[in-house]
Backbone as XML, in Angstrom:
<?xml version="1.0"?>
<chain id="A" units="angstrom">
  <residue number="1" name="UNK">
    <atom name="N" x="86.311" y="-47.729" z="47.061"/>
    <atom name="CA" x="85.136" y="-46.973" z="46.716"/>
    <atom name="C" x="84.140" y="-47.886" z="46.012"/>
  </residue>
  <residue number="2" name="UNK">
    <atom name="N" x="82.899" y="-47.749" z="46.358"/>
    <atom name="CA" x="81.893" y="-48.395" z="46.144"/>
    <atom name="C" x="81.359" y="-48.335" z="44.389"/>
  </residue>
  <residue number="3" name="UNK">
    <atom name="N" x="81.249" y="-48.714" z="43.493"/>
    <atom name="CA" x="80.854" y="-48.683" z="42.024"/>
    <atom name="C" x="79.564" y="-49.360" z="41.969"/>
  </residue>
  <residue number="4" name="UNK">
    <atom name="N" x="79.305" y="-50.121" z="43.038"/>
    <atom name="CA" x="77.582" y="-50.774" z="42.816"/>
    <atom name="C" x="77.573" y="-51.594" z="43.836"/>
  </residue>
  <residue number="5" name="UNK">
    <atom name="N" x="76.083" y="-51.351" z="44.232"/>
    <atom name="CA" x="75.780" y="-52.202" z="45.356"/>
    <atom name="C" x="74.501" y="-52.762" z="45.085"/>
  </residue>
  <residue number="6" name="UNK">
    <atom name="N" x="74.696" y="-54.319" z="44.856"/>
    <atom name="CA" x="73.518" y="-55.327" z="44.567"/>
    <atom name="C" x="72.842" y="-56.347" z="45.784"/>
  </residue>
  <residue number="7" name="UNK">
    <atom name="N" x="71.461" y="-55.691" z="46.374"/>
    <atom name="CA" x="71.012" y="-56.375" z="47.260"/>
    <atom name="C" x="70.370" y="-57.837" z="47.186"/>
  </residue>
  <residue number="8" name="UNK">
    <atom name="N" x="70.676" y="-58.797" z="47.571"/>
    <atom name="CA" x="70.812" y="-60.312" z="47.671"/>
    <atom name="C" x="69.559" y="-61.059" z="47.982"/>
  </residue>
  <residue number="9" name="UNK">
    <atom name="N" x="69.218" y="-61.756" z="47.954"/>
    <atom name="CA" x="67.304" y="-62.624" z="48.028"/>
    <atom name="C" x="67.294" y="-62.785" z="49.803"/>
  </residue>
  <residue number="10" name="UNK">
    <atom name="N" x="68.706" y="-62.928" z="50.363"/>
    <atom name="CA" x="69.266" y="-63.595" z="51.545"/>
    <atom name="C" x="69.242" y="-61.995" z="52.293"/>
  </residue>
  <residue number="11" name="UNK">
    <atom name="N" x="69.309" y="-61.098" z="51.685"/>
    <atom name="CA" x="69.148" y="-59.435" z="52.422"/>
    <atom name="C" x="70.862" y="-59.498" z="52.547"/>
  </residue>
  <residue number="12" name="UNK">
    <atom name="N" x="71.671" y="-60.037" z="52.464"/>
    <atom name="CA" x="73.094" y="-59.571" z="52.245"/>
    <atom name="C" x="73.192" y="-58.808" z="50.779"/>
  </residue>
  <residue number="13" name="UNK">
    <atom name="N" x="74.623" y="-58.362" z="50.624"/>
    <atom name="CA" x="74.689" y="-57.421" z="49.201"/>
    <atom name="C" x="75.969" y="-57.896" z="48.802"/>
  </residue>
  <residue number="14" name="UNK">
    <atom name="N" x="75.828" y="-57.641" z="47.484"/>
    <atom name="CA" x="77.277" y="-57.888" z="47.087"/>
    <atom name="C" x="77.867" y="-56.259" z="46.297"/>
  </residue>
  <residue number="15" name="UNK">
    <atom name="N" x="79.148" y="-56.268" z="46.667"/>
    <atom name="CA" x="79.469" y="-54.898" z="46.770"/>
    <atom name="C" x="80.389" y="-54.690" z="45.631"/>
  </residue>
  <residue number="16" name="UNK">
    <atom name="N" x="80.317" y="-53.923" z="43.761"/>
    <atom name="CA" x="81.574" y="-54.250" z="43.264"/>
    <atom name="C" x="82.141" y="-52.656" z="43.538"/>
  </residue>
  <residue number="17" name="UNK">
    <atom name="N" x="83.574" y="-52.771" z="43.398"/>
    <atom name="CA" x="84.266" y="-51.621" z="44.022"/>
    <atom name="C" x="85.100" y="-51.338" z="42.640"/>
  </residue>
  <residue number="18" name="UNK">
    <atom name="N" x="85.237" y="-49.752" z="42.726"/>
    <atom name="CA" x="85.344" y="-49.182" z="41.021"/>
    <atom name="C" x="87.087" y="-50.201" z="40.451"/>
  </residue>
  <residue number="19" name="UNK">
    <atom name="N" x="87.608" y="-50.462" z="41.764"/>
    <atom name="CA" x="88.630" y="-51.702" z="41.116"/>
    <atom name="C" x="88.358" y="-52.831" z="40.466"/>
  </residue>
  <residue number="20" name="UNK">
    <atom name="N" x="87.361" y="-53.050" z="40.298"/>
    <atom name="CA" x="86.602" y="-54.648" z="39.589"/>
    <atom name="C" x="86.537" y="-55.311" z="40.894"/>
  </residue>
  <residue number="21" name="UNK">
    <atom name="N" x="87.115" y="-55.281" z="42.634"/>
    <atom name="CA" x="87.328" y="-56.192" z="43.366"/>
    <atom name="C" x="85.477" y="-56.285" z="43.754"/>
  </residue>
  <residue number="22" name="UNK">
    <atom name="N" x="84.856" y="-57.498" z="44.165"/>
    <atom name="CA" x="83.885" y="-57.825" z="44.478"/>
    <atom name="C" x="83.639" y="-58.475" z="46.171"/>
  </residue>
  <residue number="23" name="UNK">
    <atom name="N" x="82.955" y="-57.720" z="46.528"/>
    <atom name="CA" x="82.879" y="-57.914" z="48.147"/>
    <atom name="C" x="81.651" y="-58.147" z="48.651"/>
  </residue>
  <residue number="24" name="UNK">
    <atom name="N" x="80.880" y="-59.173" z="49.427"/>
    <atom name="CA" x="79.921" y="-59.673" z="49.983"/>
    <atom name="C" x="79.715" y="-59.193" z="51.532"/>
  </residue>
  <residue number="25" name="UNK">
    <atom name="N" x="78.647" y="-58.377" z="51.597"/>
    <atom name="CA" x="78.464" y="-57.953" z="53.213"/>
    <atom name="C" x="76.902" y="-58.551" z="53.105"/>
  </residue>
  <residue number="26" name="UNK">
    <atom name="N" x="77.389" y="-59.036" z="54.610"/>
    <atom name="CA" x="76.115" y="-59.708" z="55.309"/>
    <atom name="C" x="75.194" y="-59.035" z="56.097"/>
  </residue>
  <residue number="27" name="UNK">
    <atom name="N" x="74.247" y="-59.544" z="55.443"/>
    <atom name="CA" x="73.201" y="-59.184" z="56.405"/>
    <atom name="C" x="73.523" y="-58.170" z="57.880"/>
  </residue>
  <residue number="28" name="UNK">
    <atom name="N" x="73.960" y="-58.927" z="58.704"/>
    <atom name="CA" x="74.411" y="-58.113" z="59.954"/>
    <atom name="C" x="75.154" y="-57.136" z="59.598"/>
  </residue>
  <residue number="29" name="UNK">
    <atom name="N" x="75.703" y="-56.796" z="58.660"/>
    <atom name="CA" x="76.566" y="-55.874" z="58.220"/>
    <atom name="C" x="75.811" y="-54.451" z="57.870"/>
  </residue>
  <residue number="30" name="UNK">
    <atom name="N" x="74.375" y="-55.147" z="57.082"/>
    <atom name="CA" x="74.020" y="-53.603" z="56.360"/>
    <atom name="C" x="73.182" y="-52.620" z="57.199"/>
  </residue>
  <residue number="31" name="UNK">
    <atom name="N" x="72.496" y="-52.663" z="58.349"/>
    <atom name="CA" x="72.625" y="-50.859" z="59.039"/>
    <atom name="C" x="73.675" y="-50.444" z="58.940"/>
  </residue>
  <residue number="32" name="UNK">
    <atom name="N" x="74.552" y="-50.980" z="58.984"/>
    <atom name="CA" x="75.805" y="-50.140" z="59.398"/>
    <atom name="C" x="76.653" y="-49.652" z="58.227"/>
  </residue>
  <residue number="33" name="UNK">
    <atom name="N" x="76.367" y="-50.437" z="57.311"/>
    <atom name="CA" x="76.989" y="-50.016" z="55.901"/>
    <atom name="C" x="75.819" y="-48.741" z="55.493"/>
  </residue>
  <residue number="34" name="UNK">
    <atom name="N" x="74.682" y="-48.935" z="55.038"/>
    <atom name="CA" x="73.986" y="-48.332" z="54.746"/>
    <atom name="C" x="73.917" y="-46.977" z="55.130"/>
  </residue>
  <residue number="35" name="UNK">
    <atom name="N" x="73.715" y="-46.614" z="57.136"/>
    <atom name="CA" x="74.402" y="-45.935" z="57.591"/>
    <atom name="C" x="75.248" y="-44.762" z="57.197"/>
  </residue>
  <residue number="36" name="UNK">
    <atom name="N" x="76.067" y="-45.688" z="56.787"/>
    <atom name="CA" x="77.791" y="-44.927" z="56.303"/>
    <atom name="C" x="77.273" y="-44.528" z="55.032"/>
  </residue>
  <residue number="37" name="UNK">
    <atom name="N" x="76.888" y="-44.976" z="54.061"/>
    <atom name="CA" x="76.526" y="-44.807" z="52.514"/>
    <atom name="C" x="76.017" y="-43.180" z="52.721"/>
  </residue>
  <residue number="38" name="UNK">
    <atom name="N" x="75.187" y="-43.093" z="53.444"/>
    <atom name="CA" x="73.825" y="-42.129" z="53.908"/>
    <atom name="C" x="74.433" y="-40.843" z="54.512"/>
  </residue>
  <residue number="39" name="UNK">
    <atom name="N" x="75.527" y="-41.346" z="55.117"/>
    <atom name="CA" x="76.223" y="-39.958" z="55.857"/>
    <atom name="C" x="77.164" y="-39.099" z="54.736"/>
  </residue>
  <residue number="40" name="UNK">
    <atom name="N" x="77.882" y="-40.385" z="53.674"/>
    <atom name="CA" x="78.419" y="-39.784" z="52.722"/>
    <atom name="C" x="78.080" y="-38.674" z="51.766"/>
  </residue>
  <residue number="41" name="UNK">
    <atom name="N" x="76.378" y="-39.385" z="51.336"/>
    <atom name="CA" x="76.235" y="-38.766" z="50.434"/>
    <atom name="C" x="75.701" y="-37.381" z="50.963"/>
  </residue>
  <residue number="42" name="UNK">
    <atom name="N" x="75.090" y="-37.208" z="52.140"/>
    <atom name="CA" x="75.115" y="-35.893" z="53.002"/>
    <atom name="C" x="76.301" y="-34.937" z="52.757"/>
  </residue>
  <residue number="43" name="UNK">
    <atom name="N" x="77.757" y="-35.734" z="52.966"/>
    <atom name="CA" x="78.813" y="-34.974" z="53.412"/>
    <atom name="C" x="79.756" y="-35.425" z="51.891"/>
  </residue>
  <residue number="44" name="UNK">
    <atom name="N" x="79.645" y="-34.858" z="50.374"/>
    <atom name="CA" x="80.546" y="-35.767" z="50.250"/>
    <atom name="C" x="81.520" y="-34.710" z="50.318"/>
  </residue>
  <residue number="45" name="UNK">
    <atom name="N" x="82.792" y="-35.417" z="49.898"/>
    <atom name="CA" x="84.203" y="-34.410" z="49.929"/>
    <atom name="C" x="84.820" y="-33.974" z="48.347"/>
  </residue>
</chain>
């Protein structure tokens, strides 16, 4: 689960997750992350 999402100078993000783990999505990555973010908060559970 996502805890913060920090967008990058490079348009990639770095992603920290409520575990402390820290994850880097690229560029090509974010429609599709974003996407998903967007449908969640529509639908959450």
């Amino acid at each position: 689960m996502i805890a913060e999402l920090c967008s990058l100078t490079n348009r990639d993000a770095m992603l920290r997750l409520r575990d402390g783990s820290v994850l880097r999505a690229s560029r090509s990555y974010m429609p599709a992350l974003a996407e998903a973010l967007q449908h969640l908060n529509k639908n959450p559970e």
